[in-house]
N, C-alpha and C positions, 0 to 999 in steps of 0.2 A: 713747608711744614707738613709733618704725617696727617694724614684727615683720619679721624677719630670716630667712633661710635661714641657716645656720652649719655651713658644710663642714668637719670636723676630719682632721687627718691622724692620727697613734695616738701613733708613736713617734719620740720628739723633742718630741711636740707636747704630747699629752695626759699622757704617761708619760715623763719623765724619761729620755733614755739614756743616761748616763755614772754605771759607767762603758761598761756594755751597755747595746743594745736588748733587748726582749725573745727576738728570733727567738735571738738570739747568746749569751742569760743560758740560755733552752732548751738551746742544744748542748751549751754548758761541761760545765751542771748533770749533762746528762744522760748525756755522753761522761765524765765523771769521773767516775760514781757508780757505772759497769760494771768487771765483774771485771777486777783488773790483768794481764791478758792481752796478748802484743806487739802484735796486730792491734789492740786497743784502744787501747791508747799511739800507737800512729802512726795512729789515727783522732782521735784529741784536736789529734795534732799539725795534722792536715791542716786540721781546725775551726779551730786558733788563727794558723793561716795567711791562710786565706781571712777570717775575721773581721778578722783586722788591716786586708787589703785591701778590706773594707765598710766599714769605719769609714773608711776613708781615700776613699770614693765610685769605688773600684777596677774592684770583680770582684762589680757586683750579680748579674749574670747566673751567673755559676758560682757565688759563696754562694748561692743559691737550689739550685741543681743540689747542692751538696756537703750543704746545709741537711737536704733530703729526702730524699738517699743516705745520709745518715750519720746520720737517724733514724730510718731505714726499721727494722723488728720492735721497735721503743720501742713500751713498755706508755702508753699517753693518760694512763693513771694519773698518769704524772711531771710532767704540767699542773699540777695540783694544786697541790704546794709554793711550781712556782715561783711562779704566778700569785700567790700569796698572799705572797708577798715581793715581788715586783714594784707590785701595790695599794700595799704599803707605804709604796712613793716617793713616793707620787701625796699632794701638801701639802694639808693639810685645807683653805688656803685657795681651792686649787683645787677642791676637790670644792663649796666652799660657790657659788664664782663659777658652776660650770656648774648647779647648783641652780635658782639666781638665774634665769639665763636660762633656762632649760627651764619655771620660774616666768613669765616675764617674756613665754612665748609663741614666743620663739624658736624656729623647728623645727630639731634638730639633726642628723645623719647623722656618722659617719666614714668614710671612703675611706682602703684603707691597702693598702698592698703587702705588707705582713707577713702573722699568721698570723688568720684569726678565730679560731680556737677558744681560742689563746692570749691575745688579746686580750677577747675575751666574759668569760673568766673572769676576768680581771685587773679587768674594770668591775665584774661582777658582787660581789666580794670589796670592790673600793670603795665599793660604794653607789651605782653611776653607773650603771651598764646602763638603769634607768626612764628618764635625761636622753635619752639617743640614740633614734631612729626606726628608726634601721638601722644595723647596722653590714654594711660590705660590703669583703670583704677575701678572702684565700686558704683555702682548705679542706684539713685532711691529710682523706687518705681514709681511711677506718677497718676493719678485717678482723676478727675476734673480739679485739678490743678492743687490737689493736697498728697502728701506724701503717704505710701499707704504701706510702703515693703522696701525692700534692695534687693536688687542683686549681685548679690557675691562675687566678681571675677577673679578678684586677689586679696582674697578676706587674709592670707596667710602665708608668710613669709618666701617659703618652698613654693608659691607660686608664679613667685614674679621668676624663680629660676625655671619654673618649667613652660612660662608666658615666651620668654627671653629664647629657649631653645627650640620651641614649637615654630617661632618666625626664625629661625638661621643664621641668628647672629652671631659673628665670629668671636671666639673666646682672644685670639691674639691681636684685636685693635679692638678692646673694647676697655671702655672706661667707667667705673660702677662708682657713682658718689651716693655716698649716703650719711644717715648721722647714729644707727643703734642698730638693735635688733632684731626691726625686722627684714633689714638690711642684709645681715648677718651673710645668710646661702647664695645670697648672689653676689657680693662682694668678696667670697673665699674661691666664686667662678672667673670671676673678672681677671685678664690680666693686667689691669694697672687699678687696684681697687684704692680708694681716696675716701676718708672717715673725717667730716668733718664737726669741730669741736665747738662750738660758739661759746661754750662758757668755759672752756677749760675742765667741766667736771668728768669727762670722759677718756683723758690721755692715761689715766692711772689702770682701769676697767680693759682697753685696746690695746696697749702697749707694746704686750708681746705677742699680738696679731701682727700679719705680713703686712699691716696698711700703712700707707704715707696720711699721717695728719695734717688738716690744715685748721684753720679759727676761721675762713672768711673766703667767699667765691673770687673775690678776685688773687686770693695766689694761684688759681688752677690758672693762671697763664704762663705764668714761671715753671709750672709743675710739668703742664703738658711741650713747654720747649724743651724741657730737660729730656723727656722722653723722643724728642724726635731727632 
């Protein structure tokens, strides 16, 4: 069988997001769990504002800005829980399918706009972090162990394509899964790009895109036989 590059997006993709992603299950958890103070309440609210308008493909730019505003002096500690409820989603068939292929020779990477440290620990709690070579995503900054900043690596879509060609990788054995958006520029580079649907609400929106859809990680083994 052809050995593959296999470019993973995070969320949407690998991790379930409905009825959050993870960046947005972080704010909820972590803007609800502080003392019921008025400042606090209408910092929940501004969160369930702006999340409403990410999920809608809105306000990626200002969720990001409100994301790192309104987590700024959060203890890292609050990782922890959620990341471990988050793993939870992640279907044991899935964790068997990326197995398989980390088995099978495939080199994997994830590209994500979201958070790494949020994301490391979600794989790591799955049993997945071994399958990936890299994960390459946002950084918060860290200060005696509260969150003070990010840094940006792939705040924006156009940069996981220009992350992806800065390291060398081949456009002809490469494989781009993703689920939306921000997806988009590196999945119209990829030559076998794969748009996956988990609710079905996205086959109408990609249709007349060059992508193979699927509902679920494990048909990418039927997908990638077809291709070799």
């Amino acid at each position: 069988m052809k050995k593959y590059d296999i470019i993973w997006d995070f969320d949407g993709t690998l991790l379930p997001s409905e009825p959050y992603d993870s960046e947005q299950t972080l704010l909820l958890d972590s803007l609800s769990n502080r003392s019921p103070k008025i400042s606090s309440f209408f910092k929940l609210l501004i969160a369930k504002v702006v999340i409403f308008g990410d999920k809608k493909e809105w306000l990626r730019k200002v969720f990001k800005r409100s994301y790192v505003y309104l987590l700024k002096g959060t203890d890292i500690d609050v990782l922890d829980p959620v990341a471990s409820s988050l793993a939870a989603k992640i279907p044991k068939k899935d964790r068997q399918i990326l197995w398989q292929l980390k088995e099978r020779g495939h080199r994997m990477v994830i590209l994500s706009c979201g958070t790494w440290d949020l994301s490391k620990r979600i794989l790591e709690m799955a049993g997945l972090s071994h399958c990936f070579l890299r994960i390459e995503a946002n950084r918060f900054q860290i200060k005696k162990n509260k969150i003070y900043g990010m840094d940006l690596r792939i705040p924006n879509p156009d940069d996981k394509l220009k992350w992806i060609r800065t390291q060398g990788f081949c456009q002809k054995k490469s494989i781009v899964v993703g689920d939306g958006y921000t997806d988009l520029p590196l999945m119209k580079w990829a030559e076998i790009p794969i748009l996956i649907d988990r609710t079905g609400k996205k086959k109408i929106r990609y249709e007349m895109k060059d992508f193979h859809l699927i509902s679920s990680i494990p048909e990418m083994v039927e997908l990638i036989a077809k291709f070799s």
